[in-house]
N, CA, C and O atoms as a printed pandas DataFrame, in Angstrom:
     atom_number atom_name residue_name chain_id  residue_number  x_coord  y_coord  z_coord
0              1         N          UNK        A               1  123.886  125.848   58.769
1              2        CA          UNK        A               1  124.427  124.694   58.118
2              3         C          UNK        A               1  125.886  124.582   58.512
3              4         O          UNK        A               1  126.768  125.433   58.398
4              5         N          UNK        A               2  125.958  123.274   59.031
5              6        CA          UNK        A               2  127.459  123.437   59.553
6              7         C          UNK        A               2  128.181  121.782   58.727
7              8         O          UNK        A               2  127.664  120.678   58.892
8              9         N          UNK        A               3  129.144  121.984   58.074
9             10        CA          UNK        A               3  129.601  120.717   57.430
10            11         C          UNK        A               3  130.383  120.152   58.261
11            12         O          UNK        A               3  131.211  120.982   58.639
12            13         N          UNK        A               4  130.604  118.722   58.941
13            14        CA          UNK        A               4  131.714  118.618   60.060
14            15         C          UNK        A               4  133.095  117.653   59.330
15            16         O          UNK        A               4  133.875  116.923   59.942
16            17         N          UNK        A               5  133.076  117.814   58.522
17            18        CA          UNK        A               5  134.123  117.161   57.701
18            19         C          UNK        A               5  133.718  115.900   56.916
19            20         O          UNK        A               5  132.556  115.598   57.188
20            21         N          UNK        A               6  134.366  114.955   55.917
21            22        CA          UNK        A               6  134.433  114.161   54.931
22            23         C          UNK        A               6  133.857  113.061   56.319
23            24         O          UNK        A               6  132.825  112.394   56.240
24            25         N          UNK        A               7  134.756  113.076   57.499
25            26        CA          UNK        A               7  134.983  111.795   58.238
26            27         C          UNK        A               7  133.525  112.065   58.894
27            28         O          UNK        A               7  132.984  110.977   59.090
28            29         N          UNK        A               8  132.657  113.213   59.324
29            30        CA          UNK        A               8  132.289  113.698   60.607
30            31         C          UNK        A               8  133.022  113.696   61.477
31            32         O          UNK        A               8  132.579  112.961   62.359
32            33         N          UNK        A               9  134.310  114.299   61.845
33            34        CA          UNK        A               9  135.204  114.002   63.134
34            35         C          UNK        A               9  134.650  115.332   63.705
35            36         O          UNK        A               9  134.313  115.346   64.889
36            37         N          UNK        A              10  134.532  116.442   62.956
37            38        CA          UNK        A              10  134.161  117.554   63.824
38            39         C          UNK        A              10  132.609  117.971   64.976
39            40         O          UNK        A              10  131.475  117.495   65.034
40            41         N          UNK        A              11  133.014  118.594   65.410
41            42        CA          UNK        A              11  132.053  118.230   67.022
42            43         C          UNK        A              11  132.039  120.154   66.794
43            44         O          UNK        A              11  133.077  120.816   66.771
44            45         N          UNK        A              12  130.852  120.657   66.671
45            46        CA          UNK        A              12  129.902  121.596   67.481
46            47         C          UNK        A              12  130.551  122.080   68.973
47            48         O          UNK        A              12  130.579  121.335   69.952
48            49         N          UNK        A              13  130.975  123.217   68.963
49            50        CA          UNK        A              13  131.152  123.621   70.583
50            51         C          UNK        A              13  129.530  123.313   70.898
51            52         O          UNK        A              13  128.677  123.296   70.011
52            53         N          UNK        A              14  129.245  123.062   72.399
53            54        CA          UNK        A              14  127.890  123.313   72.884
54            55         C          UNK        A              14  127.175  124.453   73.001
55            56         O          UNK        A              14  125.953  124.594   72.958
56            57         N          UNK        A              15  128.701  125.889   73.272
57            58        CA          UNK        A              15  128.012  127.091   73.437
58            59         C          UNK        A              15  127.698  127.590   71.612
59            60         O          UNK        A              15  126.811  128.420   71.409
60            61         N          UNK        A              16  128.148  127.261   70.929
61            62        CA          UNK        A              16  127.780  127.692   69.664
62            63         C          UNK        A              16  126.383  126.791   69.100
63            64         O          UNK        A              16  126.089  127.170   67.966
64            65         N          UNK        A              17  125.817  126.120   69.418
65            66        CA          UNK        A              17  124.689  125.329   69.566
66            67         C          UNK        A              17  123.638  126.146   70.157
67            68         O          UNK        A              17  122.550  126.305   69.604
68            69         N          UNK        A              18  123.996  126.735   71.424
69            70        CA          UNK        A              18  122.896  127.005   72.422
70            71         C          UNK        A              18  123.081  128.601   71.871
71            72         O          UNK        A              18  122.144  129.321   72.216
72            73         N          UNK        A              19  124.141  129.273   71.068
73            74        CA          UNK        A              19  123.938  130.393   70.993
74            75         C          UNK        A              19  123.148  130.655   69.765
75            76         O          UNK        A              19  122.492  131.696   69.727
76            77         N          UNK        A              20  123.126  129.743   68.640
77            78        CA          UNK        A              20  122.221  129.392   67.679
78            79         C          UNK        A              20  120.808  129.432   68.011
79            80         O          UNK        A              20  119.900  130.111   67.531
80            81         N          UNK        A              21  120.814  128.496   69.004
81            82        CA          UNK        A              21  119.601  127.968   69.488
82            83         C          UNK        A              21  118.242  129.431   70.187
83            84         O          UNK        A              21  117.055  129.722   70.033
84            85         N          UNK        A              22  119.385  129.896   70.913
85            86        CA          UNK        A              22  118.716  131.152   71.790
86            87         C          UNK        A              22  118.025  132.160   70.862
87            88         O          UNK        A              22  117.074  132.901   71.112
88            89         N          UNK        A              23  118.748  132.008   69.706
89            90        CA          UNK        A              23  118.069  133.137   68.593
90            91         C          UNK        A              23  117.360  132.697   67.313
91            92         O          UNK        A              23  117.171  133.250   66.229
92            93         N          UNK        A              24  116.995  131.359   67.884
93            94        CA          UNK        A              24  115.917  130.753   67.166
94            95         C          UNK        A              24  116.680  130.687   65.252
95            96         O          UNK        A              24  116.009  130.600   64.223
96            97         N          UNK        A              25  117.858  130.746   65.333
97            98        CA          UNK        A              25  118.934  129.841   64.164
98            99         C          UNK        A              25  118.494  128.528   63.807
99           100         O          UNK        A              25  118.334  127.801   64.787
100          101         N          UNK        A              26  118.346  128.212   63.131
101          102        CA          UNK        A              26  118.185  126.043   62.871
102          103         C          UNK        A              26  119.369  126.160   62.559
103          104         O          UNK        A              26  120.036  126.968   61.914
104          105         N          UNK        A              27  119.664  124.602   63.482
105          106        CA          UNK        A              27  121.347  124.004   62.689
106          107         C          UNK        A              27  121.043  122.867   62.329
107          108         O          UNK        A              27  120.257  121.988   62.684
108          109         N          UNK        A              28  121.909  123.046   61.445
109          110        CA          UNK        A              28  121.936  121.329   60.767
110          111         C          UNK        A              28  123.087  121.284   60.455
111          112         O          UNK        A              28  123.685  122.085   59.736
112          113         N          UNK        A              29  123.734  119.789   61.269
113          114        CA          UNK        A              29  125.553  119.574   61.132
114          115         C          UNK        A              29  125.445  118.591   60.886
115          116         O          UNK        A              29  124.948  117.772   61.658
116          117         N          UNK        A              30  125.969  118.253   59.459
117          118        CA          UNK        A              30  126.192  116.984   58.560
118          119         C          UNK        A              30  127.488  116.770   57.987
119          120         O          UNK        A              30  128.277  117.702   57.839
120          121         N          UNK        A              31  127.800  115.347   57.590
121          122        CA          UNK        A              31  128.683  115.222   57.375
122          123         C          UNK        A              31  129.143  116.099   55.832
123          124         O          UNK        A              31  128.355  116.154   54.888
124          125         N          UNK        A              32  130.404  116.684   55.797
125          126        CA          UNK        A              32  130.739  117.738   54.635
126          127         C          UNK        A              32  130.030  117.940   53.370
127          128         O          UNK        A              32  129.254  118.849   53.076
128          129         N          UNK        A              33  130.441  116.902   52.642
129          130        CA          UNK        A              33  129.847  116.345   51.289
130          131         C          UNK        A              33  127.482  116.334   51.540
131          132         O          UNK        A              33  126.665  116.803   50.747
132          133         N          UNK        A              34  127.188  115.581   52.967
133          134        CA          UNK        A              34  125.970  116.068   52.957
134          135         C          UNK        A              34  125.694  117.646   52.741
135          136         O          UNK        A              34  125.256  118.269   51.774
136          137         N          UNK        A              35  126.066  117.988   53.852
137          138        CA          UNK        A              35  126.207  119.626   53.876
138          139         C          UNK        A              35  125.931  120.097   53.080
139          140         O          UNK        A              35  124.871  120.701   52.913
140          141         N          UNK        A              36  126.870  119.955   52.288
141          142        CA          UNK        A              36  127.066  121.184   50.875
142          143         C          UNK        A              36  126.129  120.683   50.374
143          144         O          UNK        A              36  125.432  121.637   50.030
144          145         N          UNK        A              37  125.273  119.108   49.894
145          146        CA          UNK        A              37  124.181  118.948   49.252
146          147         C          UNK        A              37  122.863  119.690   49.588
147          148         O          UNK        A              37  122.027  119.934   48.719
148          149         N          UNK        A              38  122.682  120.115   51.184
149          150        CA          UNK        A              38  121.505  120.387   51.544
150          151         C          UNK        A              38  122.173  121.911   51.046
151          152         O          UNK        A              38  121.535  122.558   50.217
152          153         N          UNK        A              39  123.189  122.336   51.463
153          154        CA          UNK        A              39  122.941  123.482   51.522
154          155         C          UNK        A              39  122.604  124.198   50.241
155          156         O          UNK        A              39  121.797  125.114   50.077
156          157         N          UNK        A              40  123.417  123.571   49.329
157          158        CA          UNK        A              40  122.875  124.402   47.467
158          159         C          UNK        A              40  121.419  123.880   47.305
159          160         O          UNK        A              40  120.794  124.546   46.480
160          161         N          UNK        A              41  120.782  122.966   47.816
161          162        CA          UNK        A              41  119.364  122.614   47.956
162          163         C          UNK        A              41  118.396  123.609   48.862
163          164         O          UNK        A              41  117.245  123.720   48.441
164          165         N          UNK        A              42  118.662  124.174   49.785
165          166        CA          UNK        A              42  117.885  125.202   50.106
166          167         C          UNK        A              42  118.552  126.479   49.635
167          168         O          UNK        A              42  118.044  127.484   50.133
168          169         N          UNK        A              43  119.521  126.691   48.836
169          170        CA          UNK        A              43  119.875  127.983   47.868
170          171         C          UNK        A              43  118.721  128.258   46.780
171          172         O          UNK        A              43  118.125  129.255   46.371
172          173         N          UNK        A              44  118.702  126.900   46.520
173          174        CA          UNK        A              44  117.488  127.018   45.193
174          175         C          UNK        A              44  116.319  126.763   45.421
175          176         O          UNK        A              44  115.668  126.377   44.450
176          177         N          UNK        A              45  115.727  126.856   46.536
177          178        CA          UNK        A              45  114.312  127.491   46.887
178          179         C          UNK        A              45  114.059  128.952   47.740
179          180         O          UNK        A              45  113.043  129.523   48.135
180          181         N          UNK        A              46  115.498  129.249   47.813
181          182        CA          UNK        A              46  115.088  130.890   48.049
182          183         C          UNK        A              46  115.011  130.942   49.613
183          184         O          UNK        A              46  114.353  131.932   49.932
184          185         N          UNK        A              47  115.530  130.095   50.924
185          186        CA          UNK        A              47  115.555  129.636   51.992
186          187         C          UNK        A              47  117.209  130.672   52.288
187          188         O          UNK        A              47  118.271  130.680   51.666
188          189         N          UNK        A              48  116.712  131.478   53.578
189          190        CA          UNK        A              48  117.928  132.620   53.965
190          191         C          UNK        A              48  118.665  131.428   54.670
191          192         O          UNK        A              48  118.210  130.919   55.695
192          193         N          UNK        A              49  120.077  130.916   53.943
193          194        CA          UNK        A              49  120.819  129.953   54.791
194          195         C          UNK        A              49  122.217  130.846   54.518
195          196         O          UNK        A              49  122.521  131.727   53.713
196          197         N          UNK        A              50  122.894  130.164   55.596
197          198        CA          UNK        A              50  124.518  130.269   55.953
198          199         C          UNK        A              50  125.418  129.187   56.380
199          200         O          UNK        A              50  124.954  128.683   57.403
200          201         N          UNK        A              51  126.500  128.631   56.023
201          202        CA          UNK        A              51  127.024  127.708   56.071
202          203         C          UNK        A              51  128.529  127.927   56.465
203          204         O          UNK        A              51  129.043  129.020   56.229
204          205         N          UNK        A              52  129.375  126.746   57.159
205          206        CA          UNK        A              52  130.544  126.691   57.306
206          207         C          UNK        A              52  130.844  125.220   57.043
207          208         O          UNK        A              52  129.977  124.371   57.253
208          209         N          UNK        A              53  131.732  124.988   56.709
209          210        CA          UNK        A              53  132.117  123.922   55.967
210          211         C          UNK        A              53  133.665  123.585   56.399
211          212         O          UNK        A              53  134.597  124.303   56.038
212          213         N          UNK        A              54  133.831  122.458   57.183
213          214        CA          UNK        A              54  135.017  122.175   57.948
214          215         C          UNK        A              54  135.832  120.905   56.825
215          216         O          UNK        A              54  135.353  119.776   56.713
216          217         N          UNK        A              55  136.754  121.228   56.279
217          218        CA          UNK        A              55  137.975  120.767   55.107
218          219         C          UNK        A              55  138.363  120.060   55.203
219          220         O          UNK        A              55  138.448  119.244   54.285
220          221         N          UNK        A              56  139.005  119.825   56.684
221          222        CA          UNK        A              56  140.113  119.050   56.594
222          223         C          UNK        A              56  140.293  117.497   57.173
223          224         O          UNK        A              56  141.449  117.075   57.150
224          225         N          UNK        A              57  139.592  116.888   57.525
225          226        CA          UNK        A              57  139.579  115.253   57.685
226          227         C          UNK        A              57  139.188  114.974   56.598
227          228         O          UNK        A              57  139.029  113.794   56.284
């Protein structure tokens, strides 16, 4: 779970995508405020997630 800010201005390196990707990670990069919705939404079905959450736009 990756939050890319309030605006979405933030952008995914490609190699952090493909290094996700290679080890069979799901990403999901939404805008901030989505983010954090999905992410306390798969907290409370018991779903192994990890998140970063980008602040500042």
């Amino acid at each position: 779970m990756a939050g890319t800010g309030t605006s979405a201005r933030m952008r995914l390196q490609a190699d952090v995508v493909a290094f996700l990707k290679e080890r069979g990670i799901a990403l999901i990069a939404e805008p901030t405020p989505r983010a954090v919705g999905i992410y306390n939404q798969k907290c409370t079905t018991g779903s192994k997630v990890g998140a970063c959450f980008h602040l500042t736009c």
